[in-house]
mmCIF file as Biopython writes it, N, C-alpha, C and O atoms, coordinates in Angstrom:
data_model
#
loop_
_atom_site.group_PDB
_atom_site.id
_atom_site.type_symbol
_atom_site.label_atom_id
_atom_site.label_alt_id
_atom_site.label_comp_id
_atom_site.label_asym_id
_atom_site.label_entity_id
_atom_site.label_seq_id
_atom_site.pdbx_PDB_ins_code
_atom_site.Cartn_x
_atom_site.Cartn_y
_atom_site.Cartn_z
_atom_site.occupancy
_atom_site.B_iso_or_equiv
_atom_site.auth_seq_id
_atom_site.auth_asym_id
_atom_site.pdbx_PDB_model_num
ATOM 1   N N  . UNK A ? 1  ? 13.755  -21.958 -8.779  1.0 0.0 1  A 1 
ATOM 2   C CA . UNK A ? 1  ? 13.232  -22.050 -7.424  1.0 0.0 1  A 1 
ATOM 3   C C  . UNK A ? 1  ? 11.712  -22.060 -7.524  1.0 0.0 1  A 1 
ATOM 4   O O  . UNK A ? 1  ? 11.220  -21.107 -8.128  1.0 0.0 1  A 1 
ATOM 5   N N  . UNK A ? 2  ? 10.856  -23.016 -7.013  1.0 0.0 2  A 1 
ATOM 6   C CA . UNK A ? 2  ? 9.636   -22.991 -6.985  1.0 0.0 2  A 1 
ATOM 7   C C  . UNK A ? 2  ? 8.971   -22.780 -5.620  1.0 0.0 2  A 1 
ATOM 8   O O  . UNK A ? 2  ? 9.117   -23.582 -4.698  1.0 0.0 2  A 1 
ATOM 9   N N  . UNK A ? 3  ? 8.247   -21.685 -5.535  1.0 0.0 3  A 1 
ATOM 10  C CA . UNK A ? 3  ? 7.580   -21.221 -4.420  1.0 0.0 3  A 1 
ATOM 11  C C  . UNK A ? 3  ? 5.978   -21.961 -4.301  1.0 0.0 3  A 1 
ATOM 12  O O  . UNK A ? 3  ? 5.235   -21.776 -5.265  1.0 0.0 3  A 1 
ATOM 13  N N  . UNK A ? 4  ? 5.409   -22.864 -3.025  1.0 0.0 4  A 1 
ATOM 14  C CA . UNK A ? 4  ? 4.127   -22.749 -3.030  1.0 0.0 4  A 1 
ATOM 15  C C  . UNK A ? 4  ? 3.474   -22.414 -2.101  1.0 0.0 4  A 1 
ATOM 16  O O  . UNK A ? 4  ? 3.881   -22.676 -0.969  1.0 0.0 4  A 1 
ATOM 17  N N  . UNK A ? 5  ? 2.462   -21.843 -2.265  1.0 0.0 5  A 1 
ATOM 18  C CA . UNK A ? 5  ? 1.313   -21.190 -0.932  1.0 0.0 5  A 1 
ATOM 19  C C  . UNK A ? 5  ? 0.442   -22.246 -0.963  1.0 0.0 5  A 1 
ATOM 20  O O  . UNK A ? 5  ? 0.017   -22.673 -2.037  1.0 0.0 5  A 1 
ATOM 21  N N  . UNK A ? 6  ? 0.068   -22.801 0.288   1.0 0.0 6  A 1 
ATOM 22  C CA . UNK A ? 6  ? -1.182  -23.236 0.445   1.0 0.0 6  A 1 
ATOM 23  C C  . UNK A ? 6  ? -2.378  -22.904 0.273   1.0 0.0 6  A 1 
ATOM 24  O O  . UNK A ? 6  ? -2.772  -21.974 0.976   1.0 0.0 6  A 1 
ATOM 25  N N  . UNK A ? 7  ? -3.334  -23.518 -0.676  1.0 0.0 7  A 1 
ATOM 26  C CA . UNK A ? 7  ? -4.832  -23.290 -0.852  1.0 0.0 7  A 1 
ATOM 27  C C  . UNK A ? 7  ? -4.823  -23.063 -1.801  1.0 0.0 7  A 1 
ATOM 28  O O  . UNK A ? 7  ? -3.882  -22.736 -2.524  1.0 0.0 7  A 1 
ATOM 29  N N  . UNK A ? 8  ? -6.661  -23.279 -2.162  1.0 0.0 8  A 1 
ATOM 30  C CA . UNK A ? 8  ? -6.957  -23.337 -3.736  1.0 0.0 8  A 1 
ATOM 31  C C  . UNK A ? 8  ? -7.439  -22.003 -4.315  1.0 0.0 8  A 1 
ATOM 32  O O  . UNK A ? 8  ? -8.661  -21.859 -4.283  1.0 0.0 8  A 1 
ATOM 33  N N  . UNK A ? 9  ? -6.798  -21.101 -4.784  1.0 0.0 9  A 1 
ATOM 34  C CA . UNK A ? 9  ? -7.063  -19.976 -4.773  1.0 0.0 9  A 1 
ATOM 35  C C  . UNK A ? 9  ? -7.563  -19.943 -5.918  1.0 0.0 9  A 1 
ATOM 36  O O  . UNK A ? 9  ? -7.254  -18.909 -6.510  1.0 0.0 9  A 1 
ATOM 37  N N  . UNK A ? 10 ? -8.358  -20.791 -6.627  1.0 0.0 10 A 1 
ATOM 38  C CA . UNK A ? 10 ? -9.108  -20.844 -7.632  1.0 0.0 10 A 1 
ATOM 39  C C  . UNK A ? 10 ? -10.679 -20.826 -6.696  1.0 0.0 10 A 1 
ATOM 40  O O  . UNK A ? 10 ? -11.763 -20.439 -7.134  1.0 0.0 10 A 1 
ATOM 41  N N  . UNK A ? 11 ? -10.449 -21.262 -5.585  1.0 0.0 11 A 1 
ATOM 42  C CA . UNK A ? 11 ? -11.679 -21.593 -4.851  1.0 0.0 11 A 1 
ATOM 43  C C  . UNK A ? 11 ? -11.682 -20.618 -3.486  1.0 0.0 11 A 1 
ATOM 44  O O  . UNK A ? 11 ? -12.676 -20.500 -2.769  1.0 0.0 11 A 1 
ATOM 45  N N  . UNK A ? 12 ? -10.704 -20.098 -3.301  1.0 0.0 12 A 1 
ATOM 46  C CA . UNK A ? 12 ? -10.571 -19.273 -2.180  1.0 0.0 12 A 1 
ATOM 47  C C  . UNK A ? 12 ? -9.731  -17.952 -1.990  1.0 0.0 12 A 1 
ATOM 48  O O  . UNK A ? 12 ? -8.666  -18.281 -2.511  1.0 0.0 12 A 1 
ATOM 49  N N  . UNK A ? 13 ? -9.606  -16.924 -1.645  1.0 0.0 13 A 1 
ATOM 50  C CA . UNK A ? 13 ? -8.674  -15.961 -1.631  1.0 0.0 13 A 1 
ATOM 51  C C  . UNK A ? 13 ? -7.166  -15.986 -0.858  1.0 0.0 13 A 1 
ATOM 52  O O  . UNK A ? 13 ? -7.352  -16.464 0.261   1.0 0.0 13 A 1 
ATOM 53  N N  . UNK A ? 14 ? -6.041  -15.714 -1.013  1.0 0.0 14 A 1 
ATOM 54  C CA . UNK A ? 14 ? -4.955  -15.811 0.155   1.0 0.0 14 A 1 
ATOM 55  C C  . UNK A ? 14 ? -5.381  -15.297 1.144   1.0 0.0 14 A 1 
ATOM 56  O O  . UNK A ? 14 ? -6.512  -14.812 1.162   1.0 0.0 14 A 1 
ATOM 57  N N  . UNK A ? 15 ? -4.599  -15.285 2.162   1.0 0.0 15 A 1 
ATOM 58  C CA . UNK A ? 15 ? -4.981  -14.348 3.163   1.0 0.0 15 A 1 
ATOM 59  C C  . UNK A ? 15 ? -3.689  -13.370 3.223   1.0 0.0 15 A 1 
ATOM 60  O O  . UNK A ? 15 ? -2.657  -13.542 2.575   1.0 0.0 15 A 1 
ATOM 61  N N  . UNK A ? 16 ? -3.948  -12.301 4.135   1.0 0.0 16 A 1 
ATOM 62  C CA . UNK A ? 16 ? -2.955  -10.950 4.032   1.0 0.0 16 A 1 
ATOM 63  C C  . UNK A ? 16 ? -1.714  -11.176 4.503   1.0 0.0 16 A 1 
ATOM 64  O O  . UNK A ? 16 ? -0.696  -10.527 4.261   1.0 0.0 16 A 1 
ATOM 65  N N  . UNK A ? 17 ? -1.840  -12.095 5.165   1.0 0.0 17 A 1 
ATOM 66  C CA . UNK A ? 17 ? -0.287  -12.621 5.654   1.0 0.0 17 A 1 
ATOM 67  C C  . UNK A ? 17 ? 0.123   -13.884 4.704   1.0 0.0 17 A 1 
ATOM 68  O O  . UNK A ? 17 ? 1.276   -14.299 4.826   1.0 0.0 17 A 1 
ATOM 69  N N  . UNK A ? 18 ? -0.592  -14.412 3.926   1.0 0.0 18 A 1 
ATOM 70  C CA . UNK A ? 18 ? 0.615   -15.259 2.476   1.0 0.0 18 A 1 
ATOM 71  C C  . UNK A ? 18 ? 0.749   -14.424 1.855   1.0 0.0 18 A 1 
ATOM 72  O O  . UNK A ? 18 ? 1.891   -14.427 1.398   1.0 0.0 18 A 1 
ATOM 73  N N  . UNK A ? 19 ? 0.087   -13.485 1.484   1.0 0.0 19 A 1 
ATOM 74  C CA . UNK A ? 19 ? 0.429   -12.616 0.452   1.0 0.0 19 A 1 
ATOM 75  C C  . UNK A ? 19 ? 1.808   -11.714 1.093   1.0 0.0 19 A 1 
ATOM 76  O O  . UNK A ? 19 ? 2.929   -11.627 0.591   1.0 0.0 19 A 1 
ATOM 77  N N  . UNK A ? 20 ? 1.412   -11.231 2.082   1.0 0.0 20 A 1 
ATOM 78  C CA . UNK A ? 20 ? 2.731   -10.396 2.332   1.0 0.0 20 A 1 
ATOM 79  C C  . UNK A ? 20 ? 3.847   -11.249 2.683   1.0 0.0 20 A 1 
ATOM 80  O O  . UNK A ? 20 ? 4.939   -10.716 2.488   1.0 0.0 20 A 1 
ATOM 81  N N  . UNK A ? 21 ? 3.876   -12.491 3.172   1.0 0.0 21 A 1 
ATOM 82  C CA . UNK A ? 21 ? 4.756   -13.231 3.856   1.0 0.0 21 A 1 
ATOM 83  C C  . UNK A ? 21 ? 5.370   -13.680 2.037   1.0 0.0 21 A 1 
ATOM 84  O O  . UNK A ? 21 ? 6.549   -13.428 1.790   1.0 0.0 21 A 1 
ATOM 85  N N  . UNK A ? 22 ? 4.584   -14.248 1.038   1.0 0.0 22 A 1 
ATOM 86  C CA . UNK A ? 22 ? 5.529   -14.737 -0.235  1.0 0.0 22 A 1 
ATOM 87  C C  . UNK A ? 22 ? 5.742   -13.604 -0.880  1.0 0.0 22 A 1 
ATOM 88  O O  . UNK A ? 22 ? 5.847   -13.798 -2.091  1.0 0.0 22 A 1 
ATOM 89  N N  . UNK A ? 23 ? 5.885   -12.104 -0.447  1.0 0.0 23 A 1 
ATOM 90  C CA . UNK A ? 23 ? 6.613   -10.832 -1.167  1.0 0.0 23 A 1 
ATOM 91  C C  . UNK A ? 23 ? 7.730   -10.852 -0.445  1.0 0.0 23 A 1 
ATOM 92  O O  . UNK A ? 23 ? 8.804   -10.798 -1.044  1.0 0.0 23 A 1 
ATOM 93  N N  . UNK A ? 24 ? 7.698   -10.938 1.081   1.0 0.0 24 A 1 
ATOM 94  C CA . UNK A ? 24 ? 9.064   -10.910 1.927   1.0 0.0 24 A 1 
ATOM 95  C C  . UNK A ? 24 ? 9.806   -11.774 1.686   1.0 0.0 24 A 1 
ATOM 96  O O  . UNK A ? 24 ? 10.980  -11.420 1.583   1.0 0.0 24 A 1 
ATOM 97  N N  . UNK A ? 25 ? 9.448   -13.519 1.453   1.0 0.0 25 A 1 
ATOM 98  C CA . UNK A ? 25 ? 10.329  -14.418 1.211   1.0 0.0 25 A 1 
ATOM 99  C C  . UNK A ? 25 ? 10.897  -14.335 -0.784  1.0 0.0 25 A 1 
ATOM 100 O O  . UNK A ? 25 ? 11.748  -15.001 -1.374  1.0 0.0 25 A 1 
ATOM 101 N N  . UNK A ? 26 ? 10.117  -13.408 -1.208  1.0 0.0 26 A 1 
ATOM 102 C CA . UNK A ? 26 ? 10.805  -13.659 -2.853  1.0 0.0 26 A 1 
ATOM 103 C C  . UNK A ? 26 ? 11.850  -12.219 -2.766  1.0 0.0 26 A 1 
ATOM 104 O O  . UNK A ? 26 ? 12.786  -12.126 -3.560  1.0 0.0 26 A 1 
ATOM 105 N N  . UNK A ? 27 ? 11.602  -11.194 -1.793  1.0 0.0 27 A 1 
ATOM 106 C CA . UNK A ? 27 ? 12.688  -10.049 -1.610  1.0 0.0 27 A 1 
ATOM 107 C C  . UNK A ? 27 ? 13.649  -11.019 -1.158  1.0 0.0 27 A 1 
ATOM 108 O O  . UNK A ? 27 ? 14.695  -11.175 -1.787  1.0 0.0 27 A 1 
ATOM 109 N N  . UNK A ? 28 ? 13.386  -11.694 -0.109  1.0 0.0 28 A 1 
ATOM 110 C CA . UNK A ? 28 ? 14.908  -12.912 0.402   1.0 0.0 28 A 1 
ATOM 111 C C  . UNK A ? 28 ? 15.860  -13.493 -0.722  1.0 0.0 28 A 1 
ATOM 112 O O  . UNK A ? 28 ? 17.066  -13.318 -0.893  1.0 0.0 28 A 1 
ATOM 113 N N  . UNK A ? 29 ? 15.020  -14.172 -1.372  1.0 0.0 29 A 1 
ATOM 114 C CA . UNK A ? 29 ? 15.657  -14.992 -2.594  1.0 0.0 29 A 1 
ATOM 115 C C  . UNK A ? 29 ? 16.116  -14.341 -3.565  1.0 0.0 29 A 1 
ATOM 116 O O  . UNK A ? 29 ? 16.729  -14.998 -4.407  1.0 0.0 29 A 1 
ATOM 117 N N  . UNK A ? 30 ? 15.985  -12.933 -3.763  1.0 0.0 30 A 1 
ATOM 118 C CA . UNK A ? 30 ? 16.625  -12.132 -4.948  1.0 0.0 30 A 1 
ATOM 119 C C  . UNK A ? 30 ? 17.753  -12.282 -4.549  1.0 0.0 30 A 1 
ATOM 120 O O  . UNK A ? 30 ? 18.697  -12.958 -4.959  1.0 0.0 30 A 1 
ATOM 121 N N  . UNK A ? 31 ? 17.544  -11.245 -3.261  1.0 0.0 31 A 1 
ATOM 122 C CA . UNK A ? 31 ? 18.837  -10.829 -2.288  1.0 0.0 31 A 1 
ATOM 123 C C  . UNK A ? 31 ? 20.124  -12.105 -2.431  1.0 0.0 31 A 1 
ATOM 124 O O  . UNK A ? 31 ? 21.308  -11.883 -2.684  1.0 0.0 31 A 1 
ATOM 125 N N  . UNK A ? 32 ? 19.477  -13.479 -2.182  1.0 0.0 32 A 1 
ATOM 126 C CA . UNK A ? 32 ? 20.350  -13.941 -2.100  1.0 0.0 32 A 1 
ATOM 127 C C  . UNK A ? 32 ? 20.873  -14.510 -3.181  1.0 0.0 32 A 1 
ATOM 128 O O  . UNK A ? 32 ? 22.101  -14.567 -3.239  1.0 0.0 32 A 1 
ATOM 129 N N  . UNK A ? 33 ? 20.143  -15.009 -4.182  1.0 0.0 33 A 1 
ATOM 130 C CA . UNK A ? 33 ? 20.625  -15.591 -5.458  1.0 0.0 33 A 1 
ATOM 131 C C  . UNK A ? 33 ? 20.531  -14.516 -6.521  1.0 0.0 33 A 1 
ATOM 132 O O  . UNK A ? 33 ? 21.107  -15.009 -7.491  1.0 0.0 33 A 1 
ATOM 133 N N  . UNK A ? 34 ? 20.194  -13.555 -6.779  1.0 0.0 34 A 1 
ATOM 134 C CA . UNK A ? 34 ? 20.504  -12.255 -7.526  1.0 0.0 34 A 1 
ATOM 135 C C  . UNK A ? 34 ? 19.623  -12.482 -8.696  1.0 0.0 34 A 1 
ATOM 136 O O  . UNK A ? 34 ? 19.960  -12.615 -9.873  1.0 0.0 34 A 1 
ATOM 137 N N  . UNK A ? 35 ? 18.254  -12.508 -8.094  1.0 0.0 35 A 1 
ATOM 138 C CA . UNK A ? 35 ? 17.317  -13.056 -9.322  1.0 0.0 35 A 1 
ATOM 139 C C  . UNK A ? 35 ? 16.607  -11.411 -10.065 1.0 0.0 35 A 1 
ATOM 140 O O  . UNK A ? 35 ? 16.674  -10.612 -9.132  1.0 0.0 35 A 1 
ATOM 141 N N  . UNK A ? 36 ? 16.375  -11.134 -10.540 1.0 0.0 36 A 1 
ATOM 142 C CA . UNK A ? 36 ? 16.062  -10.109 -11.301 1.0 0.0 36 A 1 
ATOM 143 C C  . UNK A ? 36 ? 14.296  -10.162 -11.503 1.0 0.0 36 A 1 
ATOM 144 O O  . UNK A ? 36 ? 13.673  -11.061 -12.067 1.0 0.0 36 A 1 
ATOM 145 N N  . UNK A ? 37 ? 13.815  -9.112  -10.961 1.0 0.0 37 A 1 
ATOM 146 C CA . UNK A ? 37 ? 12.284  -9.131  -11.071 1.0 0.0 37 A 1 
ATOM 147 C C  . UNK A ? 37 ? 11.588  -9.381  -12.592 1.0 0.0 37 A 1 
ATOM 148 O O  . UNK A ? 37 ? 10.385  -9.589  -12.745 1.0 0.0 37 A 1 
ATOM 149 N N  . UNK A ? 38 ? 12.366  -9.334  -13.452 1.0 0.0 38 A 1 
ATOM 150 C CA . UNK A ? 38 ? 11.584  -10.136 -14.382 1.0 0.0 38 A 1 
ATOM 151 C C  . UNK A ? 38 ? 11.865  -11.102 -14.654 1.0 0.0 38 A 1 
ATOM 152 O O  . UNK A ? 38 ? 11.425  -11.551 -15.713 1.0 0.0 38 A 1 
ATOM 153 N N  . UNK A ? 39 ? 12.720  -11.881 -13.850 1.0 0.0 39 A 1 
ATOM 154 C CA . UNK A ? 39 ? 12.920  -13.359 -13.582 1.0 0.0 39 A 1 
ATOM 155 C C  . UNK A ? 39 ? 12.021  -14.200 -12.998 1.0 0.0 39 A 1 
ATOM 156 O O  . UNK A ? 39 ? 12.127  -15.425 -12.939 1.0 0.0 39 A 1 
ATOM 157 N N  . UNK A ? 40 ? 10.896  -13.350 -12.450 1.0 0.0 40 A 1 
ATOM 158 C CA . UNK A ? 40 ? 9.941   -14.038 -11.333 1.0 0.0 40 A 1 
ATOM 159 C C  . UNK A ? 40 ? 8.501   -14.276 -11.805 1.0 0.0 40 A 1 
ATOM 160 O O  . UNK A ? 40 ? 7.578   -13.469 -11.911 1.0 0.0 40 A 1 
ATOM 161 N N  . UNK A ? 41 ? 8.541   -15.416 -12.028 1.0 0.0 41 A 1 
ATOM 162 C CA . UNK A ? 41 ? 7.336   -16.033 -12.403 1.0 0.0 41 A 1 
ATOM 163 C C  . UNK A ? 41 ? 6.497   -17.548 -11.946 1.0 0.0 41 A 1 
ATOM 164 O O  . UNK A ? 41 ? 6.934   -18.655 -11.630 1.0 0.0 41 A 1 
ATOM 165 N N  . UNK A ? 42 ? 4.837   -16.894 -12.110 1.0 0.0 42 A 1 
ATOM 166 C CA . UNK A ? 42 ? 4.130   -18.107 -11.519 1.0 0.0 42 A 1 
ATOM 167 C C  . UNK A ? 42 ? 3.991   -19.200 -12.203 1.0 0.0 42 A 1 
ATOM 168 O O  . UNK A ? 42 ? 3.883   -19.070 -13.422 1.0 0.0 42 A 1 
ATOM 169 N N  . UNK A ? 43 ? 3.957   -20.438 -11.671 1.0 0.0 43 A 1 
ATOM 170 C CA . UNK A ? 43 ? 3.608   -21.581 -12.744 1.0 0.0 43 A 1 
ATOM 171 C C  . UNK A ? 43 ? 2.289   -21.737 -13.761 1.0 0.0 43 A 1 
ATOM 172 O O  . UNK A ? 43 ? 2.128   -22.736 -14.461 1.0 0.0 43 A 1 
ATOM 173 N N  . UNK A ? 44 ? 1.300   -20.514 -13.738 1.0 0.0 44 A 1 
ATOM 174 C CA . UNK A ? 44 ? 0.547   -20.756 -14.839 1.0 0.0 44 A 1 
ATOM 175 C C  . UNK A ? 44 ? 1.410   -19.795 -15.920 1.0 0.0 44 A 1 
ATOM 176 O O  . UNK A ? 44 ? 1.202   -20.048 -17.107 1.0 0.0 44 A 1 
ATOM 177 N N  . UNK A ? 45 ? 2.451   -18.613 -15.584 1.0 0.0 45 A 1 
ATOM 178 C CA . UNK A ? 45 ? 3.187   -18.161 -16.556 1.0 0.0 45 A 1 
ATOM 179 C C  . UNK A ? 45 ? 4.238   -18.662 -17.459 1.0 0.0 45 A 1 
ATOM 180 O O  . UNK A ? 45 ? 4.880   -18.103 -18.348 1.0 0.0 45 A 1 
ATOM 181 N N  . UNK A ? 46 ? 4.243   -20.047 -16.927 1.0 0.0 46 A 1 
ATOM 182 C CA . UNK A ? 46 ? 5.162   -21.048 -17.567 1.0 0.0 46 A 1 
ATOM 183 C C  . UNK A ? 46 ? 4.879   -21.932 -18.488 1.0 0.0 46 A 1 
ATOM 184 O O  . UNK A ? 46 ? 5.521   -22.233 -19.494 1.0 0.0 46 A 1 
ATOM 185 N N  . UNK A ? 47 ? 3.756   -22.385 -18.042 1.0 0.0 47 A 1 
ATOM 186 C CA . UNK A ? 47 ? 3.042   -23.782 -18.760 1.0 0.0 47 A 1 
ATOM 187 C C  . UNK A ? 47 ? 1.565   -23.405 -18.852 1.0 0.0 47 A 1 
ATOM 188 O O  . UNK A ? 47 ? 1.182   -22.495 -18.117 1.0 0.0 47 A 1 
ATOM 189 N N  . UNK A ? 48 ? 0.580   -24.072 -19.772 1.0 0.0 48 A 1 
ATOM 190 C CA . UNK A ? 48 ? -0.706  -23.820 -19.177 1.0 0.0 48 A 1 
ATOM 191 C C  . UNK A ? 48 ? -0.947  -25.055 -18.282 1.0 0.0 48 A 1 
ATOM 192 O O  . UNK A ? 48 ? -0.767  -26.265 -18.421 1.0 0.0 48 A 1 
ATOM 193 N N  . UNK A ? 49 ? -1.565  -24.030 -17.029 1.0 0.0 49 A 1 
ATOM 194 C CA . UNK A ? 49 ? -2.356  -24.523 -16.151 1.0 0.0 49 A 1 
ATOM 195 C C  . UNK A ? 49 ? -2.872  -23.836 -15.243 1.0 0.0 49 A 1 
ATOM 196 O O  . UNK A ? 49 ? -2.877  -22.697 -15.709 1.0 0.0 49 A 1 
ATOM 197 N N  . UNK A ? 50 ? -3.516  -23.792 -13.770 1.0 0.0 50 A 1 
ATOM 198 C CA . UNK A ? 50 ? -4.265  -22.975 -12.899 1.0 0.0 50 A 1 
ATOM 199 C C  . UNK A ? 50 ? -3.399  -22.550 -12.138 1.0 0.0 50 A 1 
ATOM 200 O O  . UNK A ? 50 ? -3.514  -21.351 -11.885 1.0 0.0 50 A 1 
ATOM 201 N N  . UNK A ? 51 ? -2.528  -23.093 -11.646 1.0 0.0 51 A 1 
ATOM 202 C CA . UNK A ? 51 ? -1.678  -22.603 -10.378 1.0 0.0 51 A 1 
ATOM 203 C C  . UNK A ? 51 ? -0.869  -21.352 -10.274 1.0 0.0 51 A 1 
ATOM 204 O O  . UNK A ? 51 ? 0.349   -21.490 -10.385 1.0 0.0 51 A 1 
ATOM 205 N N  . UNK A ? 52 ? -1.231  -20.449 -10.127 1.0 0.0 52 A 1 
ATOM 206 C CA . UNK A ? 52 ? -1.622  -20.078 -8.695  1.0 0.0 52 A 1 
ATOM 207 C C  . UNK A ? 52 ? -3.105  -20.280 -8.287  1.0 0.0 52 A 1 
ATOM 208 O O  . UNK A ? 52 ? -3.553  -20.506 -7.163  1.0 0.0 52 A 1 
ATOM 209 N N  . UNK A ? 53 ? -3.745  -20.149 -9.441  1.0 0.0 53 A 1 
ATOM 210 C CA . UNK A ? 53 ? -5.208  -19.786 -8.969  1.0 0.0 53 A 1 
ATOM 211 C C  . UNK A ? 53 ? -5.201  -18.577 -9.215  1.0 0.0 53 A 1 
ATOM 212 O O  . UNK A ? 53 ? -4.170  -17.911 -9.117  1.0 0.0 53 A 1 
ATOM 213 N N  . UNK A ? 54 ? -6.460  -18.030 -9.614  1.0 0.0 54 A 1 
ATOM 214 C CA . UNK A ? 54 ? -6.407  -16.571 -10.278 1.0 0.0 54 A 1 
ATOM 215 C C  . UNK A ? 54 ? -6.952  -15.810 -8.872  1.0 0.0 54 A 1 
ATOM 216 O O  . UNK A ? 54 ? -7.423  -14.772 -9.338  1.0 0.0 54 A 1 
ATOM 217 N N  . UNK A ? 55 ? -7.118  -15.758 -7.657  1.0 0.0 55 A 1 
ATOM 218 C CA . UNK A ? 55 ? -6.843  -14.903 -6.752  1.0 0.0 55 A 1 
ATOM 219 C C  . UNK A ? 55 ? -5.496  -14.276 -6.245  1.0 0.0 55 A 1 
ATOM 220 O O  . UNK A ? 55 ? -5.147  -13.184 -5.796  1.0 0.0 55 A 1 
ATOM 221 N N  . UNK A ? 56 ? -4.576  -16.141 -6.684  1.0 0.0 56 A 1 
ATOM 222 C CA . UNK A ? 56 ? -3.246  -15.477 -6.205  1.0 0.0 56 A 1 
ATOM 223 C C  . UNK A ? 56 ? -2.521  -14.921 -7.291  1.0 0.0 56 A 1 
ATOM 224 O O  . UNK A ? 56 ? -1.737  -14.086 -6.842  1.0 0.0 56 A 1 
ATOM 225 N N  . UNK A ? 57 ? -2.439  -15.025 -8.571  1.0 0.0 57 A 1 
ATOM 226 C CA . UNK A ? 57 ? -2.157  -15.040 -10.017 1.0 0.0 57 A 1 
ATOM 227 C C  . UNK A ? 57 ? -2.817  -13.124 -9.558  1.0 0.0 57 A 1 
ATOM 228 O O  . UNK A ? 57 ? -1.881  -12.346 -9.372  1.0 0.0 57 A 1 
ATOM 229 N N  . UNK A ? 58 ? -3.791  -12.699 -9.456  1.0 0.0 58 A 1 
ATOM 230 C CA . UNK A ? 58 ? -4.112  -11.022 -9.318  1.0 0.0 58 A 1 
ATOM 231 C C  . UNK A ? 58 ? -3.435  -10.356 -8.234  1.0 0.0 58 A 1 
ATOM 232 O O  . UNK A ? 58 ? -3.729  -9.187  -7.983  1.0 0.0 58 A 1 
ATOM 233 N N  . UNK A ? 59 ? -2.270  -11.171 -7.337  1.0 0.0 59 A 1 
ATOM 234 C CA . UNK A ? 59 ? -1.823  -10.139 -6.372  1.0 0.0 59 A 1 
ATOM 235 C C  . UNK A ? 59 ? -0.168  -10.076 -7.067  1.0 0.0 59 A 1 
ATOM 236 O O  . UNK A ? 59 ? 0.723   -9.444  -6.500  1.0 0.0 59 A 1 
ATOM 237 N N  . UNK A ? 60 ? 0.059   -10.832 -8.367  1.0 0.0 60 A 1 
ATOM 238 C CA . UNK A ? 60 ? 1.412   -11.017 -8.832  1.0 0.0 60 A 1 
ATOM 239 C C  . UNK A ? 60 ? 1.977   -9.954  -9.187  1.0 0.0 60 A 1 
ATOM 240 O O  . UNK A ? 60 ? 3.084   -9.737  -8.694  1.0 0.0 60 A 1 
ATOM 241 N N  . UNK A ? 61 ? 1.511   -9.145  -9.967  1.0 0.0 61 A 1 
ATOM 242 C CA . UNK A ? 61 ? 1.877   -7.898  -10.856 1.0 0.0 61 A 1 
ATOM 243 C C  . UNK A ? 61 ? 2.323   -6.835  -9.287  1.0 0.0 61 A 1 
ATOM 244 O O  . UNK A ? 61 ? 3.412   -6.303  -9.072  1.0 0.0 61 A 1 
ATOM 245 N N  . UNK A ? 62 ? 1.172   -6.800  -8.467  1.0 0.0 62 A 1 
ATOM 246 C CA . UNK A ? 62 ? 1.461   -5.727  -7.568  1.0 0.0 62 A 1 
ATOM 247 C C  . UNK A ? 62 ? 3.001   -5.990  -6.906  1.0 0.0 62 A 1 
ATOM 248 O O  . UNK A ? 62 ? 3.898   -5.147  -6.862  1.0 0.0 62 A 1 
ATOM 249 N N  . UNK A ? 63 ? 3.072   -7.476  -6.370  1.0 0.0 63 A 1 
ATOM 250 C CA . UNK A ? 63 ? 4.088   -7.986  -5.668  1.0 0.0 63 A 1 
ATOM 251 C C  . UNK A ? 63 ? 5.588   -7.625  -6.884  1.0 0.0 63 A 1 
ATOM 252 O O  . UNK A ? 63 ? 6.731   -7.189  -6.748  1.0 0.0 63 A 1 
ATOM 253 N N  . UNK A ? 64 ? 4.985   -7.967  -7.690  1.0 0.0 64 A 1 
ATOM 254 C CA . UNK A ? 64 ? 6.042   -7.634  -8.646  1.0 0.0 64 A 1 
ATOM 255 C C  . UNK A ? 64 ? 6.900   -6.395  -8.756  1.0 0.0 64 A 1 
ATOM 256 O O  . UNK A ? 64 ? 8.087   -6.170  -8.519  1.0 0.0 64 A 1 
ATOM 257 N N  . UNK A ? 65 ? 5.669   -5.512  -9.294  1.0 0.0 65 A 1 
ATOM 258 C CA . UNK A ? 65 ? 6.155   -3.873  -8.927  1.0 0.0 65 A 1 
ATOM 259 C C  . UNK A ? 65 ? 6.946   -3.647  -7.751  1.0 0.0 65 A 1 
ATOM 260 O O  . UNK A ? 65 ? 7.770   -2.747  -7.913  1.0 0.0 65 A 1 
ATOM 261 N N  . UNK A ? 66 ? 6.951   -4.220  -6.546  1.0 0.0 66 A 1 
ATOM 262 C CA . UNK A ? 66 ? 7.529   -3.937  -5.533  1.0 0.0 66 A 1 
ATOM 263 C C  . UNK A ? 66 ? 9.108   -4.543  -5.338  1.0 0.0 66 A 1 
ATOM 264 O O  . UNK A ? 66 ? 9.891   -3.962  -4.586  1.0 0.0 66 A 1 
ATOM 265 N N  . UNK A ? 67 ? 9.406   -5.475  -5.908  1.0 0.0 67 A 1 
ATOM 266 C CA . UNK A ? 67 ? 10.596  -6.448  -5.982  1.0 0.0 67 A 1 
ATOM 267 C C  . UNK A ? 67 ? 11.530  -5.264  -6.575  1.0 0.0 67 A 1 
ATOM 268 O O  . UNK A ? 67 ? 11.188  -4.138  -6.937  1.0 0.0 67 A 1 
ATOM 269 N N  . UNK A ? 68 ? 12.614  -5.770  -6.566  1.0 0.0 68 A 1 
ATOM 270 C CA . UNK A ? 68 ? 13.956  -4.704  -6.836  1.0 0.0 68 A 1 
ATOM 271 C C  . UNK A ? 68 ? 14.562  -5.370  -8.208  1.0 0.0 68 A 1 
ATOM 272 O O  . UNK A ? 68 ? 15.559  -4.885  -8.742  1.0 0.0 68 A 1 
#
C-alpha cells in the first residue's frame, strides 16, 4: 500500500493536520489489512531517494511508536 502526502517536504514542513490525519489513516489500514508496525515504511526506506522529504521522514519514528 503506498501512502502520499502532498508537498515538498524537502522544501517545506507538513502541517499538523497531515501529520496527524496520515497516523489516523495508517491506524485504519493496520486495522484493516493486519499490517504490523514494522511493516510500515517510507519510500526513501525502500529505495534511495527523497520521498518523504526529511521533514516528513522526522515525524516517522514518532508516528511509528504510536501504531499497534
Amino acid at each position: 500500500i503506498g501512502i502520499m502526502v502532498l508537498g515538498n517536504f524537502e522544501l517545506q514542513r507538513p502541517s499538523q493536520a497531515q501529520v496527524v490525519t496520515l497516523e489516523k489513516f495508517l491506524k485504519q489500514l493496520q486495522a484493516q489489512h493486519k499490517i504490523k508496525r514494522g511493516s510500515v515504511y517510507t519510500h526513501k526506506e525502500l529505495t534511495a531517494n527523497l520521498c518523504p522529504g526529511k521533514s516528513l521522514q522526522s515525524h516517522m519514528g514518532k508516528i511509528r511508536s504510536r501504531l499497534a
